[in-house]
Each structure stands twice: as structure tokens, then as C-alpha cells.
N, C-alpha and C positions, 0 to 999 in steps of 0.2 A: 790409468796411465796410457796414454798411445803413444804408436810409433808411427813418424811421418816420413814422408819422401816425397821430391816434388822434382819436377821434369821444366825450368824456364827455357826463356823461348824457344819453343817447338817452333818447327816450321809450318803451320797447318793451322784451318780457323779453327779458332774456341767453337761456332755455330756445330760443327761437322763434329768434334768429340764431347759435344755434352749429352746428346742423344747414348752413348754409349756408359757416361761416367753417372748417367741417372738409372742405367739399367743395374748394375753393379752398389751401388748404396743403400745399404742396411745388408747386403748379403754377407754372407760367412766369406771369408777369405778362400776358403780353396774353391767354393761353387763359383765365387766372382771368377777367377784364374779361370774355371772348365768355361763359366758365359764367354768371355773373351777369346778364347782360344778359338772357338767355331763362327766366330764373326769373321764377314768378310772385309771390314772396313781395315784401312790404313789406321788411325787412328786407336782401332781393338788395341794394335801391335805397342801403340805408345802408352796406353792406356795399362797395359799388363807389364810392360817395362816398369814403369812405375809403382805399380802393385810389388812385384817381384822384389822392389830395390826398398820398400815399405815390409816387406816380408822377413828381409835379411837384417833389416835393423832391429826387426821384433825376436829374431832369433841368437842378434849378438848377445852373448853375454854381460860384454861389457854397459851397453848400455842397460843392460834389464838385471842390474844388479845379481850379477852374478848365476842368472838362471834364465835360459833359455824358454820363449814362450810356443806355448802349442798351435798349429794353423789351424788347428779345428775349432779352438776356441777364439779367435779372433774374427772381431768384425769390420768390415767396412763403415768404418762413422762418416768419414766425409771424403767426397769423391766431388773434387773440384774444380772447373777449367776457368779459369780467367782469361781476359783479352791481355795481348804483350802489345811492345810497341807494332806499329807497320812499318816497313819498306814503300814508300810510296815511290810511282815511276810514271814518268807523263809519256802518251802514247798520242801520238797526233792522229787528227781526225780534218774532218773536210774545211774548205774556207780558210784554212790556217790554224781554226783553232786546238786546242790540248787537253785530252783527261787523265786523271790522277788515277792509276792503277794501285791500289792498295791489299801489299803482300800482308795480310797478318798473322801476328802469332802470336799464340797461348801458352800459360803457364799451367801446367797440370798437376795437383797436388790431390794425394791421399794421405787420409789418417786412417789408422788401425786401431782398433780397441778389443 
């Protein structure tokens, strides 16, 4: 049985926090937490938000039939970043013509087991 939580559109690329959501997959949930917490990246920070919010669903009751699960016992099964849509925005450049500046964003999903 896992418990999930996901983080849609992030403001930030998918490229920049999968480096991070590959370090964290297969680890124990609280080791994941302490990797995260000593990265310097932006991303760490969204990355453990999401852990955290994955965390408290494993510990509701209500969803875990009535009993609360252990952090020592749970594992990172899937640590996921997807592309979201972009923001795209034209930025001129010489002669007249125009490039497509594309803002994009990730959705970030973990499962717990």
C-alpha cells in the first residue's frame, strides 16, 4: 500500500530537480529527509516539501485504516518529476526578429511504501 503526494506546477525545470529525486529513490524515508535537507539546491527544498506532505499522509490515520505508519519503515518507491505546461514569452532580438523564452514547470510526485 503507498502513500502519495505530488507538488503540480512548480515553478522550476523538471531538468534541475531530477538530479535530486534520483538521489532519494529507493532510500528509507527519513535518510531521503536528512539527503535533502543538506543540499544546496532550490529544488532540495521542493523536493522535501513533498516528501513531508507524503509523510503525513502515511501517518494519517484515517487514510491507513485506522493506524498510523512508522518513518523507519517506509520507503521511497517513486520519486518523480514530470515536465508541466511552459509560460512561453517572446524577447526580441536584432533585424526585428523574436525568440520564444520558455518558463517551464514540473510536477513532482512521490510514492511511499
Amino acid at each position: 500500500m503507498g502513500f502519495k503526494a505530488s507538488h503540480k506546477y512548480a515553478r522550476i525545470s523538471p531538468r534541475k530537480v531530477r538530479s535530486l529525486a534520483d538521489m532519494i529513490r529507493g532510500q528509507r524515508a527519513d535518510v531521503a529527509l536528512d539527503i535533502l535537507k543538506y543540499q544546496p539546491h532550490r529544488g532540495a527544498r521542493l523536493l522535501e516539501k513533498v516528501l513531508r506532505s507524503a509523510l503525513g499522509n502515511a501517518m494519517d490515520p484515517d487514510q491507513n485504516s485506522g493506524q498510523g505508519a512508522r518513518i523507519e519503515q517506509l520507503v521511497v518507491r517513486d520519486a518523480r518529476v514530470d515536465g508541466g505546461p511552459m509560460f512561453k514569452r517572446m524577447r526580441p532580438r536584432a533585424r526585428g526578429m523574436a525568440h520564444v523564452i520558455k518558463k517551464r514547470t514540473s510536477h513532482i510526485s512521490i510514492e511511499l511504501e
